[in-house]
C-alpha positions in Angstrom: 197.4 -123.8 -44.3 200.4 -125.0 -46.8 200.1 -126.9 -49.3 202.6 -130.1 -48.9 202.8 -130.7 -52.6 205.0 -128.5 -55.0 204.3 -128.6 -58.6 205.3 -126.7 -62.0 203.5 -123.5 -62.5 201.6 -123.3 -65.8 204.1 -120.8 -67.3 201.8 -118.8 -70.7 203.8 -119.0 -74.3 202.8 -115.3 -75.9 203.5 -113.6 -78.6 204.8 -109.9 -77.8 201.7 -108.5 -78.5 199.6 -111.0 -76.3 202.5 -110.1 -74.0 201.5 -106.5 -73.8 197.9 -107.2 -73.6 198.3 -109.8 -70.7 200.5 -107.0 -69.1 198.0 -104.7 -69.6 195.4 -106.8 -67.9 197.5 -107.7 -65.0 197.7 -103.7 -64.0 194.3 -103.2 -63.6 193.0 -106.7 -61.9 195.8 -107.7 -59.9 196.4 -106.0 -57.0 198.8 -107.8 -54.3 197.6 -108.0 -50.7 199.4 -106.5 -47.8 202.6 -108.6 -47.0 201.6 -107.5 -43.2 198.4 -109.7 -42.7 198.6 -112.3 -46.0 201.4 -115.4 -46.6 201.5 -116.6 -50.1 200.2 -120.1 -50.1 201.6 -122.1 -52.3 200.9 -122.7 -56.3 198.1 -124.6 -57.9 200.5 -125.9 -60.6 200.1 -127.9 -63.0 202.6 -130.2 -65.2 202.6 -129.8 -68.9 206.1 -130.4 -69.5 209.0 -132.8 -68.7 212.7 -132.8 -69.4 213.6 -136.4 -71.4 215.9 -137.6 -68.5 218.3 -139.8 -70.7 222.2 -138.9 -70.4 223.7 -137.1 -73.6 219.8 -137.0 -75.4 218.6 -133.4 -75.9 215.4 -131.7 -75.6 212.8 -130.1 -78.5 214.4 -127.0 -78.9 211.5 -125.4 -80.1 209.4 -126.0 -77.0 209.6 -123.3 -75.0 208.1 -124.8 -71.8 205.3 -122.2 -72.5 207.7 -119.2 -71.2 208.1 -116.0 -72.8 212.5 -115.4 -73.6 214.0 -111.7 -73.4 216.3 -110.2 -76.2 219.2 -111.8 -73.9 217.4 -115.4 -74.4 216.5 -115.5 -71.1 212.7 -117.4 -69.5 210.4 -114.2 -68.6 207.7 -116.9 -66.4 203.8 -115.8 -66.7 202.6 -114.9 -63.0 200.9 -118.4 -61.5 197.7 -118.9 -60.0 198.5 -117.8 -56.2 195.8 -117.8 -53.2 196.7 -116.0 -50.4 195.4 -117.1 -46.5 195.6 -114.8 -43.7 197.4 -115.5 -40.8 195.1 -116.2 -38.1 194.9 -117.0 -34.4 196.2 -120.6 -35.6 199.6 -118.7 -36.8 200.7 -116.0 -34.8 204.7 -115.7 -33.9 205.9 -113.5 -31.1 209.8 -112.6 -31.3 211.2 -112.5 -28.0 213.7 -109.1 -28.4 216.2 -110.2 -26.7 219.4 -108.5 -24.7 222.1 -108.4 -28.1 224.7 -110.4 -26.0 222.4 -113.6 -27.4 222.3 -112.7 -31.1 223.7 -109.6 -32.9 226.4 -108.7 -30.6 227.7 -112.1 -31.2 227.9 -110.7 -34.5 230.3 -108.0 -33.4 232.8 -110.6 -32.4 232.7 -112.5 -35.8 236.3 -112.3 -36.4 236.4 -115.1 -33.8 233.1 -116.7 -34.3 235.2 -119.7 -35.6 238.8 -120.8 -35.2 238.8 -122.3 -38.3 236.7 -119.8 -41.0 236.5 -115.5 -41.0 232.7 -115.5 -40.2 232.5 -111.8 -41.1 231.9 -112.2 -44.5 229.0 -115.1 -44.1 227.2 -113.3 -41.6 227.0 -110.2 -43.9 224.0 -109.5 -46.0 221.6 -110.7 -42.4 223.2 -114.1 -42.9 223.3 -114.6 -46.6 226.8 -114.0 -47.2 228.1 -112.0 -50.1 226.7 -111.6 -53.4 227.7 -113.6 -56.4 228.4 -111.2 -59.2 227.5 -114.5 -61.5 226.9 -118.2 -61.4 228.8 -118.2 -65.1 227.1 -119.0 -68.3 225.7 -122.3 -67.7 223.7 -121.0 -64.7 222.7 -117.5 -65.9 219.2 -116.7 -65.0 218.1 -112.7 -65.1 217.7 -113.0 -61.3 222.0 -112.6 -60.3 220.5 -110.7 -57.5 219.5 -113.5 -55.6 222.5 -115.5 -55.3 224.7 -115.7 -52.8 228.2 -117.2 -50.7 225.7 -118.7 -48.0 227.6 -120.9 -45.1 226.3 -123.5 -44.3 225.9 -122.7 -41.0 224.2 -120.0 -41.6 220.4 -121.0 -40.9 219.9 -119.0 -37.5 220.6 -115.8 -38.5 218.7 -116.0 -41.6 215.5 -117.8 -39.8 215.8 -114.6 -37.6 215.8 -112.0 -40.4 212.6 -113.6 -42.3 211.1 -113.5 -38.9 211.4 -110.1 -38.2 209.8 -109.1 -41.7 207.3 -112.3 -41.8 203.7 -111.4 -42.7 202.7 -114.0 -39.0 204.8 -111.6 -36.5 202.9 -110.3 -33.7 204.2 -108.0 -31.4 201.2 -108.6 -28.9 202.1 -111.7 -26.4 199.2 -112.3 -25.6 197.5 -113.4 -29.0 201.0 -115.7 -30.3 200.9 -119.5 -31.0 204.4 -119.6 -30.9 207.4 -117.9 -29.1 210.5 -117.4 -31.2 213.7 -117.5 -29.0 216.4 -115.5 -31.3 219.5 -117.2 -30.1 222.6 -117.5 -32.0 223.6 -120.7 -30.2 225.3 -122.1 -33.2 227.5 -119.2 -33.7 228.2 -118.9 -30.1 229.0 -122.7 -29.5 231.9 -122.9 -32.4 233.3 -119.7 -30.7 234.0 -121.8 -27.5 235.3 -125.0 -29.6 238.2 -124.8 -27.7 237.6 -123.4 -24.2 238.4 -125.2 -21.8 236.8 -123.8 -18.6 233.5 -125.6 -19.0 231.7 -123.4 -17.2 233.2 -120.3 -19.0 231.6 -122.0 -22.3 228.2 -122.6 -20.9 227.9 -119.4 -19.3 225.6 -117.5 -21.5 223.4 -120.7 -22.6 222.5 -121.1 -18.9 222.1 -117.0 -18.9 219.4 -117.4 -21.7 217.5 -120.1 -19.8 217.5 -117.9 -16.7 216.2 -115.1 -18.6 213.5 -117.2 -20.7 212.0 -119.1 -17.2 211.5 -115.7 -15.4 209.3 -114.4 -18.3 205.7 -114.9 -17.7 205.1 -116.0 -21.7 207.4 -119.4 -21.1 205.5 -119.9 -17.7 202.0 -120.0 -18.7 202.9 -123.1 -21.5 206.3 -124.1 -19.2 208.2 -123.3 -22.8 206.2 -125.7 -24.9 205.4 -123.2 -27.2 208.9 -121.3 -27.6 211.4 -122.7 -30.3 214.5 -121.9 -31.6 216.9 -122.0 -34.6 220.0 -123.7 -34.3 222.5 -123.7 -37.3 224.9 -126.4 -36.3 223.8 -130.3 -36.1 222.7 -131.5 -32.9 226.2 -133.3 -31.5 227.7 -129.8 -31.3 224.9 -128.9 -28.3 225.0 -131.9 -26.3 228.3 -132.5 -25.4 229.9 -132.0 -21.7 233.3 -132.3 -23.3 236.0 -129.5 -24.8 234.9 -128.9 -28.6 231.5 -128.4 -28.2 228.6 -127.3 -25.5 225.7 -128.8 -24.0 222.6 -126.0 -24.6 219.8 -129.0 -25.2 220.8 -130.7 -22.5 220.4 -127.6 -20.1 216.9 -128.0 -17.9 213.9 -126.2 -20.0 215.5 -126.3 -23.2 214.2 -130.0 -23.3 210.4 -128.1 -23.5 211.2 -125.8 -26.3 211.0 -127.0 -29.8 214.5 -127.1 -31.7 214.7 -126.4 -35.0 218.2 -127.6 -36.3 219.6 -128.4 -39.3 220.7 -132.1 -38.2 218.9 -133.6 -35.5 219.2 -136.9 -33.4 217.9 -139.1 -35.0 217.2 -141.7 -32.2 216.7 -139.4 -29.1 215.5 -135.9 -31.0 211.6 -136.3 -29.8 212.0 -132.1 -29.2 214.3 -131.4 -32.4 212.9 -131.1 -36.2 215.3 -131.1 -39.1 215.5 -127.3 -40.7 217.4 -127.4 -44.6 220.7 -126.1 -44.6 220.9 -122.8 -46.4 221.8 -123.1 -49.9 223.1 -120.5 -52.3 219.6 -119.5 -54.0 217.2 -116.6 -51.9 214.8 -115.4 -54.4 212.8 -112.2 -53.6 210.0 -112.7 -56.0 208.0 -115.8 -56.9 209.7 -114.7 -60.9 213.1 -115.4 -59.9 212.0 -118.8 -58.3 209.6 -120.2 -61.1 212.5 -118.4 -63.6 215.4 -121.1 -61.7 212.8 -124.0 -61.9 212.1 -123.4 -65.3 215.9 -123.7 -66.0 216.7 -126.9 -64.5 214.1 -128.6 -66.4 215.5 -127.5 -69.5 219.0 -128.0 -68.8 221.3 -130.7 -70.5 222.6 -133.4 -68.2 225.4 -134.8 -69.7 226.5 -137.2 -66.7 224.1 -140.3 -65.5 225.7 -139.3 -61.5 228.1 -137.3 -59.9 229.7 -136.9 -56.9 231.1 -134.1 -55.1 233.1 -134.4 -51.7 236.4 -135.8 -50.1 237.5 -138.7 -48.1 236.6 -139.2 -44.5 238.0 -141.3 -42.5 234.5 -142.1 -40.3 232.8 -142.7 -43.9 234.9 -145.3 -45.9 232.0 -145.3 -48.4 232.8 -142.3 -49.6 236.7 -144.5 -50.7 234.2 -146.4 -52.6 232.2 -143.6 -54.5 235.4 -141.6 -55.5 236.6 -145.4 -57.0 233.5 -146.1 -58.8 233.0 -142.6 -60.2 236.5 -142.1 -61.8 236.5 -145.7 -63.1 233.3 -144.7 -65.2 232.8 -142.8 -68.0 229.2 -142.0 -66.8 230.4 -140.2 -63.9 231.3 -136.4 -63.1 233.5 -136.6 -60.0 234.8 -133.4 -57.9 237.2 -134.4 -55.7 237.6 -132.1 -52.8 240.9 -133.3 -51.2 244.2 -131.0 -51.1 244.2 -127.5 -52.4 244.3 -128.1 -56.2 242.4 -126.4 -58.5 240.3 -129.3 -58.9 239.6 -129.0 -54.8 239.3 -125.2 -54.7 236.1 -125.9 -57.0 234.4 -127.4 -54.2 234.6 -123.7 -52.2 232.9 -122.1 -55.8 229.0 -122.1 -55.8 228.5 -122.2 -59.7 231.1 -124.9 -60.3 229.3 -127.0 -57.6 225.6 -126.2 -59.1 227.4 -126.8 -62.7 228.1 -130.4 -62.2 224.8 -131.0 -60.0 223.3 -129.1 -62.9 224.7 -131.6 -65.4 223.9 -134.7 -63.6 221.1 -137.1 -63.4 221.9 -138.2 -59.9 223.7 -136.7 -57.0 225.7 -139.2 -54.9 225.2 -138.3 -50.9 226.5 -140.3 -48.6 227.4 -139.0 -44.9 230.6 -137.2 -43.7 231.6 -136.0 -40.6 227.8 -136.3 -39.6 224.7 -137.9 -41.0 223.6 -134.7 -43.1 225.3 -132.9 -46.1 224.6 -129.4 -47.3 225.1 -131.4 -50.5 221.7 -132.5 -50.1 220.3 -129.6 -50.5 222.7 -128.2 -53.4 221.7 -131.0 -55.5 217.9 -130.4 -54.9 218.7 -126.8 -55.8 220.7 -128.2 -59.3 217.2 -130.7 -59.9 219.5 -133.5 -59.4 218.3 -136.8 -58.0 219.8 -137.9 -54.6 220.9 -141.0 -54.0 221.2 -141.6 -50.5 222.9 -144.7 -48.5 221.7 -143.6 -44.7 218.5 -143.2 -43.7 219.6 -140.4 -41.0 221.2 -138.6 -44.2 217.8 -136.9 -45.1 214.3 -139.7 -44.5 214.7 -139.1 -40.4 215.7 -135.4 -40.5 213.4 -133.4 -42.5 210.2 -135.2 -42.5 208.2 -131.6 -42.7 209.8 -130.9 -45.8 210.3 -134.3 -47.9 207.6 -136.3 -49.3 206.7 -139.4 -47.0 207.1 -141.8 -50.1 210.8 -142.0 -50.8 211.3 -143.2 -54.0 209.4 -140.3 -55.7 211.9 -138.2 -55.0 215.4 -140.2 -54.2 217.2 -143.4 -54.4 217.8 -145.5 -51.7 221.2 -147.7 -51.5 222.0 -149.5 -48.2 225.7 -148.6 -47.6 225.8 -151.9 -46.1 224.5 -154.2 -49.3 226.4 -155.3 -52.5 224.5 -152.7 -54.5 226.9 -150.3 -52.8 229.4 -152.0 -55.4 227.5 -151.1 -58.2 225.8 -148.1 -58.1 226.2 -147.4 -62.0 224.4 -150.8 -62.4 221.7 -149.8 -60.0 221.0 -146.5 -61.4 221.5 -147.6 -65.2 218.4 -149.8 -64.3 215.7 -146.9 -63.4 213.2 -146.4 -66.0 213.7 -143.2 -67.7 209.8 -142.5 -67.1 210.3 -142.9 -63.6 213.6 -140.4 -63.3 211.7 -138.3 -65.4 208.8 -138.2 -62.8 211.7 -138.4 -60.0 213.3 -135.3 -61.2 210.1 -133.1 -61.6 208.9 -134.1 -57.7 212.3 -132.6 -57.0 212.1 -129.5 -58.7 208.7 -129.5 -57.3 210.5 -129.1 -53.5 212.7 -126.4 -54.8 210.6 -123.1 -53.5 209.8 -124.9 -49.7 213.6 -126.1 -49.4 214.8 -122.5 -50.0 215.3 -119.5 -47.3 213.6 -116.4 -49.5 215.5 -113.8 -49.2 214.7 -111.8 -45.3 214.1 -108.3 -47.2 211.6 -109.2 -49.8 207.6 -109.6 -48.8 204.4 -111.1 -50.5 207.2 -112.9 -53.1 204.5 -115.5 -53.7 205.8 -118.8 -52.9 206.4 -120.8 -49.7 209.7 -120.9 -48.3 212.0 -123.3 -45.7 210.4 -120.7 -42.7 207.2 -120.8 -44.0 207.1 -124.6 -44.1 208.5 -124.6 -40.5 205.8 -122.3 -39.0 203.2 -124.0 -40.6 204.5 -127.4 -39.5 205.6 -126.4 -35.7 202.1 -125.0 -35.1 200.2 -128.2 -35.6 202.9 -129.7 -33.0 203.0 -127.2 -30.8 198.8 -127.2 -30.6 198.8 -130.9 -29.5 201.2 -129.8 -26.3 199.1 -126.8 -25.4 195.7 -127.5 -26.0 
């Protein structure tokens, strides 16, 4: 139903007056199709233009990447080919409306949603956060609309928005494929971080299994075709200990599907990898192909970069903040203290600018296997360079190409080339980075949440993917 391969569109380079015409021509023969019964599948694209991908060499100003500029200088993008399927009885999502103690009147507590972080202002805006006035010069697009402070964290609450407005809702039980349980267990576990009466903490996870196993939809399948969104990775749900709870460990959760930004990598047979939100949630398939467009044509000054702090369960990242400020190829943003340098970090456009800038993105794991990093520098068309297989290869396999090296570079953070990582990447032919760095911008549109209020915005998102994905699995369970 979705296409796995994201491509370029073929953006048209007009003169105004072919602009007009075309414009013309586009009110009378294009009419959109109802966002109610239609998903828009994703572009037949085509390549016709690559960014040179050596450090400090600059691109043919005069091509244009065959996209129209406004007075302001700014890509206006020609409407790609789009085909639009229906959503059928292959693809049918019922939303369970559930009592609001499980989602939005956690949201009524969000003072204390965290000990360590306000949530109020990140669960504004139905989980995108608050809106970035700008992303500063380097980053301006004609689309500021669509960027925002997104947490990390973020992912079930905005998964439940584009549900609610998705173009595969049904509100009839009886013709669904899948069963979406809206539960804010993320928000609700880092609320009880620090409770101490375990069964206090538990309490409403084992209220929404009672509540889900007495509805006759989770007994006909036995729950094998509800899932869920979790927005925390997977260690803060299976834990009988103080600091975190043990929701996939309760009986019946184990039949559900678990969509979660950081899985288990070895024991996760139910649990599929979701992207962490980034900062990007276009309403219009214009403002996506616009940001595309961009990050081919930007000027990457640095050969890597590497954004981050130490850790003391991930020595290698000692060894990346080393290499990267003893070169003169490397952009590093050190996120230690409360400097200016490490109040950066917490800034969106300063993040995207050095990603923006850079050839490859360093990623190594932190406190867990997964960064939102990852994600960021996919965003910033930078390369990732990873040094765990668990960082990104074993999490989000419905979203990442099967053949790693068309997209990312590989390190073992236990081999000498861990040493050397300038060496290593100074060694990649620039055809082959330059082919690297368009697959990535290809993944842009189906790693990003769109935003939950638009419709028919004419690419596939991070929800579409999922639904597409979870219904083949879910079919092998219930047929």
């Amino acid at each position: 139903m979705f296409s796995g391969e994201k491509k370029p569109p073929i953006l048209l380079r007009c003169s105004s007056s072919l602009l007009l015409f075309l414009s013309a021509a586009c009110l009378i023969f294009w009419f959109p199709s109802s966002p109610e019964t239609l998903i828009q599948q994703q572009h037949d694209l085509h390549i016709q233009h690559h960014d040179p991908p050596h450090v400090n060499q600059t691109r043919n100003q005069n091509n244009n990447n065959n996209n129209n500029k406004n007075a302001d200088g700014l890509i206006t993008p020609t409407k790609p080919s789009v085909t639009v399927p229906t959503c059928n009885q292959k693809l049918s999502v019922y939303l369970y409306t559930l009592p609001k103690k499980f989602n939005l009147g956690l949201l009524h507590n969000c003072h204390n949603l965290n000990f360590r972080t306000d949530m109020c202002p990140h669960v504004a805006n139905s989980g995108l956060g608050q809106p970035l006035p700008t992303m500063g010069p380097t980053l301006a697009t004609n689309s500021s609309s669509s960027w925002f402070a997104t947490n990390q964290f973020a992912a079930e609450i905005i998964f439940h928005a584009r549900l609610l407005n998705h173009p595969c809702r049904t509100y009839d039980p009886t013709r669904a494929t899948l069963f979406y349980v809206p539960y804010y267990g993320g928000l609700h576990v880092s609320s009880k971080f620090r409770e101490r009466n375990l069964t206090a903490r538990d309490e409403l996870d084992v209220s929404l299994v009672d509540y889900l196993q007495s509805q006759s939809t989770w007994q006909k399948h036995n729950g094998k075709d509800h899932f869920i969104t979790l927005g925390r990775i997977v260690r803060d749900f299976t834990s009988s200990w103080i600091g975190a709870g043990r929701l996939l460990k309760l009986a019946g959760v184990e039949n559900m599907s678990v969509l979660i930004i950081e899985r288990n990598p070895f024991k996760g047979s139910n649990q599929h990898g979701i992207p962490y939100p980034s900062y990007f949630h276009p309403s219009t398939w214009q403002e996506m192909s616009t940001w595309q467009t961009k990050m081919r044509e930007t000027h990457r000054h640095h050969l890597f970069s590497f954004i981050g702090a130490k850790r003391r369960k991930a020595a290698i990242r000692n060894e990346f903040i080393k290499q990267c400020g003893e070169s003169t190829r490397c952009m590093l943003l050190n996120c230690r203290g409360s400097n200016e340098e490490a109040r950066k970090c917490q800034e969106p456009s300063e993040v995207l600018k050095v990603m923006s800038e850079s050839v490859f993105c360093l990623q190594a794991p932190g406190d867990s296997f997964t960064r939102r990093s990852t994600f960021d520098s996919v965003l910033a068309g930078c390369i990732p360079v990873f040094f765990s297989p668990h960082t990104a290869y074993s999490q989000y396999q419905w979203y990442l190409p099967g053949e790693r090296s068309k997209y990312s570079v590989y390190i073992d953070q236990r081999s000498k080339a861990r040493k050397r990582i300038e060496e290593v990447l100074l060694k990649i032919p620039s055809e082959k980075v330059r082919m690297m760095r368009e697959k990535i911008i290809g993944l842009i549109p189906s790693l990003t949440y769109a935003n939950p209020n638009a419709s028919d915005f004419g690419f596939e998102d991070a929800v579409d993917v999922a639904l597409a994905s979870l219904a083949e699995q879910v079919k092998k369970f219930v047929d």
